[in-house]
MARKOL-38816 format. One record per residue: x, y, z of N, C-alpha, C, O in turn; residue in three letters. Coordinates in pm, whole numbers, plus 50000, padded with zeros to 5 digits. Layout:
N
XYZXYZXYZXYZAla...
END
This chain:
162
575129077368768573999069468815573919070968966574969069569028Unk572669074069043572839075969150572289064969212571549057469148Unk572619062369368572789049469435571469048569487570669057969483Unk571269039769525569739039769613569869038969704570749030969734Unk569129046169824569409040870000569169031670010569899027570100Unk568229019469960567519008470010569039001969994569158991070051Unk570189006769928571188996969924572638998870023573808994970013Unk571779007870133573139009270214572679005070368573519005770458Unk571249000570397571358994570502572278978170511572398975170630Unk572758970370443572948959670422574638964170451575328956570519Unk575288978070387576628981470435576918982870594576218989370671Unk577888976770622578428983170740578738991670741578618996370855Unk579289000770651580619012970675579309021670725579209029170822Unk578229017370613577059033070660576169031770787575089037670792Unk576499025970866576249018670999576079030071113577159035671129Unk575609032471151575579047271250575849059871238576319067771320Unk575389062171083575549077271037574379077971052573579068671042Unk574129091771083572399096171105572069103470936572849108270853Unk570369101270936569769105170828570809113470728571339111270620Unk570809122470811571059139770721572709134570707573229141370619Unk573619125470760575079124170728574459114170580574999116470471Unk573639106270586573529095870453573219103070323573709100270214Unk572199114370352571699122670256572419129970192572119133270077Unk574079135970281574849140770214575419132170134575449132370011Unk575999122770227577089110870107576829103969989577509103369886Unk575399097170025575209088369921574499100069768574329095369656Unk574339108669787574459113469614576149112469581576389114069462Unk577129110469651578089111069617578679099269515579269099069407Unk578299092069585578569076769569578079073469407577179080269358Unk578759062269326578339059369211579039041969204580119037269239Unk577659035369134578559020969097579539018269092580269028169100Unk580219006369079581289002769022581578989969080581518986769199Unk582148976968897581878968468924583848963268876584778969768828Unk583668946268932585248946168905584888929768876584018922668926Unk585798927368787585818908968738586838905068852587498913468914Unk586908890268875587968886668974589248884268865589228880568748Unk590338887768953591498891368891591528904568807592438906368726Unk590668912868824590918926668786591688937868847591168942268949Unk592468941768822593038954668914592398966668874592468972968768Unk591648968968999591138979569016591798993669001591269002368933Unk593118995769074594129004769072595349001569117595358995269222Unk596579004669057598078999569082598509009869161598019021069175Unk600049002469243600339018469367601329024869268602369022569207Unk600379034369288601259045469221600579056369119600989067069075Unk599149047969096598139053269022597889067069069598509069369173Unk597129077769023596629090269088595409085469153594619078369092Unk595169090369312594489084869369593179092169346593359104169366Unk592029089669314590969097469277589649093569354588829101869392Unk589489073269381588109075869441588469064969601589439058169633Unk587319067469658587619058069761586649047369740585659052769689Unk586419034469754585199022969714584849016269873585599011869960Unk583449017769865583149009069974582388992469927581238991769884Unk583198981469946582688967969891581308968169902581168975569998Unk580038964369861578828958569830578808947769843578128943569937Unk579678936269743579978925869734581058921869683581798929969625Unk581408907269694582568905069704584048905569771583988909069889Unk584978903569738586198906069779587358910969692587368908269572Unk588378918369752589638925269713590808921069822590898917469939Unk591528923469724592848918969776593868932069777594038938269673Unk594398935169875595458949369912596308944269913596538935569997Unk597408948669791599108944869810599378960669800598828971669799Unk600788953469795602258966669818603388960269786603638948569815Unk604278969869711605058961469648606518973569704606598984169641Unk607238971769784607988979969860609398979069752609758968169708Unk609878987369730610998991369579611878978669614612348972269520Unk612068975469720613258964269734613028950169800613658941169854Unk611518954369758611368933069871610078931669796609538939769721Unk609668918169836608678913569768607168919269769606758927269853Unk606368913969658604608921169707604468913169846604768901569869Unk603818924569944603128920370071601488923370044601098934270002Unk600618912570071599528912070069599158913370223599248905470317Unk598588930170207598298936670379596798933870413596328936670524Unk595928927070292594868929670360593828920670244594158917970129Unk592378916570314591438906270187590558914770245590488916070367Unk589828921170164589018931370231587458924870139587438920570023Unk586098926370248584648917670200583948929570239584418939570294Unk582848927470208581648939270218581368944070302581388937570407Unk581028955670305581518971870394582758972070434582758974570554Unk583738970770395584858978170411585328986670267584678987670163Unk586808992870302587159008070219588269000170180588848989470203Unk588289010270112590009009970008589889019069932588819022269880Unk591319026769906591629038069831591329049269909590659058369859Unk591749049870029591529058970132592419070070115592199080970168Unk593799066770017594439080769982593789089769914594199101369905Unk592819085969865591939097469735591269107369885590609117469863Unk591509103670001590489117070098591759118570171591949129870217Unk592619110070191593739118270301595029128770228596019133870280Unk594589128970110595549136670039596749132769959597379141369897Unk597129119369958598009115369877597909114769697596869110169650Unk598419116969654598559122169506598499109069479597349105069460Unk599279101569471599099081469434598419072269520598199076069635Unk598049061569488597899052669580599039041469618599539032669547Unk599219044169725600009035369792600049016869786600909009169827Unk598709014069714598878998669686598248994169580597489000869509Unk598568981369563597488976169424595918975369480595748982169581Unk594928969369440593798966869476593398959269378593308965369272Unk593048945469372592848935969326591758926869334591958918669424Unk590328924669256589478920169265589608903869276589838896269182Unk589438900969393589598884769457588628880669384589008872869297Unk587378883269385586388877469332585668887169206586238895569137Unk584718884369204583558893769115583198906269256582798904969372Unk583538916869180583098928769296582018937069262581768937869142Unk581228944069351580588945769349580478962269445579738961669543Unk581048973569422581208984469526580778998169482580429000869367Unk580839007669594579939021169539581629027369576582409023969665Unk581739037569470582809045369474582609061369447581769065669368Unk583489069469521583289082869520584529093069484585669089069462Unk584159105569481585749112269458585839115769553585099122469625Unk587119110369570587709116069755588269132069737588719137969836Unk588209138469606587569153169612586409157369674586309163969778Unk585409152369592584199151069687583799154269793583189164569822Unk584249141869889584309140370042585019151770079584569161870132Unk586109149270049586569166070159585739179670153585449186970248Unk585389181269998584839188470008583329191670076582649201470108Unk583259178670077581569178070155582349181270349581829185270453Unk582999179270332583979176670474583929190970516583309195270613Unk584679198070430584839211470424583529223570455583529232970535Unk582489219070363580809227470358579949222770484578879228470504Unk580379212370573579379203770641580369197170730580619185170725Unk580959206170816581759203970886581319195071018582319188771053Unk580129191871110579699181771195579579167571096580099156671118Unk578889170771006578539157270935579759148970880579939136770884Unk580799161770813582149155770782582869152170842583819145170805Unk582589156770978583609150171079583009136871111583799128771160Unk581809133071093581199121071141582039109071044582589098271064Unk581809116570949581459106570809583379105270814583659093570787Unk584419111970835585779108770851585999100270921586609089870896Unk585109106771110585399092371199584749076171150585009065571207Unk583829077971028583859064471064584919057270939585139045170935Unk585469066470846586439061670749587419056670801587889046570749Unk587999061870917588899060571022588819047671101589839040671103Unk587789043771163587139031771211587389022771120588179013371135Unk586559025570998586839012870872588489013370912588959004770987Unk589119021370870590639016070786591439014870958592289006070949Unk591429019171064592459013071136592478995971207593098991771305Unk591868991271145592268974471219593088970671121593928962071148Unk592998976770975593858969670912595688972970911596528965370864Unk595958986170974597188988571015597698974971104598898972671087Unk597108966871183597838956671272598028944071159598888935771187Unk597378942571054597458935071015598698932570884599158922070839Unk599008949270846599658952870776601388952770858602398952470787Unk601448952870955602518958071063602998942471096604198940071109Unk601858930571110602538921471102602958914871006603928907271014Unk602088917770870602788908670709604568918970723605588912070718Unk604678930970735605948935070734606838931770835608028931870806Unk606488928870951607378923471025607798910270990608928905971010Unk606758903370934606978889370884608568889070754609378880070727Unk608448901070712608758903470574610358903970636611308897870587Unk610388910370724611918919170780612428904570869613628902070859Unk611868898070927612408887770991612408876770918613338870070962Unk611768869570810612268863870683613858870370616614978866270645Unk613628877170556614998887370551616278884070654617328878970616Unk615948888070796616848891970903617578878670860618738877870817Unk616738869070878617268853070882618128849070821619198845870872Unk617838848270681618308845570561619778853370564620858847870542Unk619598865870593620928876570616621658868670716622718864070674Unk621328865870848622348857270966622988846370873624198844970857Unk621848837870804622058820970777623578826570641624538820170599Unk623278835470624624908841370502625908841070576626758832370592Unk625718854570636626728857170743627278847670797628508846970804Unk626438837970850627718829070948628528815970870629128806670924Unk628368818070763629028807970653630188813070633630958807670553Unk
END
């Protein structure tokens, strides 16, 4: 099913791409809807599309082999998730979890590169702004884990000195 433009001025992510960058992407793009409390994809899944919210909200955990789930991120309309399906990772690195009723356009992050690849100005546009979307949430992710390691640290002293 293909997307309509009338439905991507209302996105942020598609926010200062020019004409001919929208014309490439959005045939890319296809529905996709999520109930709240649905998991969208678990880490570890094969990573295949990237989703940009429409509506609603998601919830980004990680569940690190030896400590608890860290919830890195509540992500609302125009923002990304599943950004490993374009940077090359074979799994995804976290759960993705429908907070609410969702509402997002999703693509194959095959796709994209490959549009990346044929349309090399436009793909570079359309990367920098994937890039934009996903780095604020690294600070936010850097402090739930620091939170995580100094909970820990503590608990480890409060043993120790017994």
């Amino acid at each position: 099913m293909e997307v309509a433009m009338q439905a991507l001025p209302d996105n942020p992510f598609f926010t200062g791409l020019t004409p001919e960058e929208l014309n490439l992407i959005v045939p890319l793009f296809e529905p996709y809807t999520a109930t709240a409390g649905q998991v969208i994809f678990k880490q570890g899944d094969e990573a295949t599309h990237l989703y940009v919210i429409q509506r609603g909200a998601v919830t980004i955990q990680y569940k690190p082999y030896d400590g608890p789930i860290i919830t890195l991120s509540h992500l609302q309309q125009g923002e990304i998730f599943g950004w490993s399906s374009v940077v090359g990772g074979p799994t995804y690195t976290s759960d993705a979890i429908g907070t609410t009723e969702v509402e997002a356009l999703r693509l194959r992050g095959s796709d994209l590169v490959r549009l990346c690849a044929e349309q090399s100005t436009a793909g570079g546009a359309i990367l920098a702004k994937l890039a934009e979307a996903v780095s604020p949430r690294w600070t936010y992710a850097r402090e739930q884990i620091h939170g995580v390691l100094e909970n820990h640290t503590q608990s480890e002293n409060s043993h120790c000195g017994k």
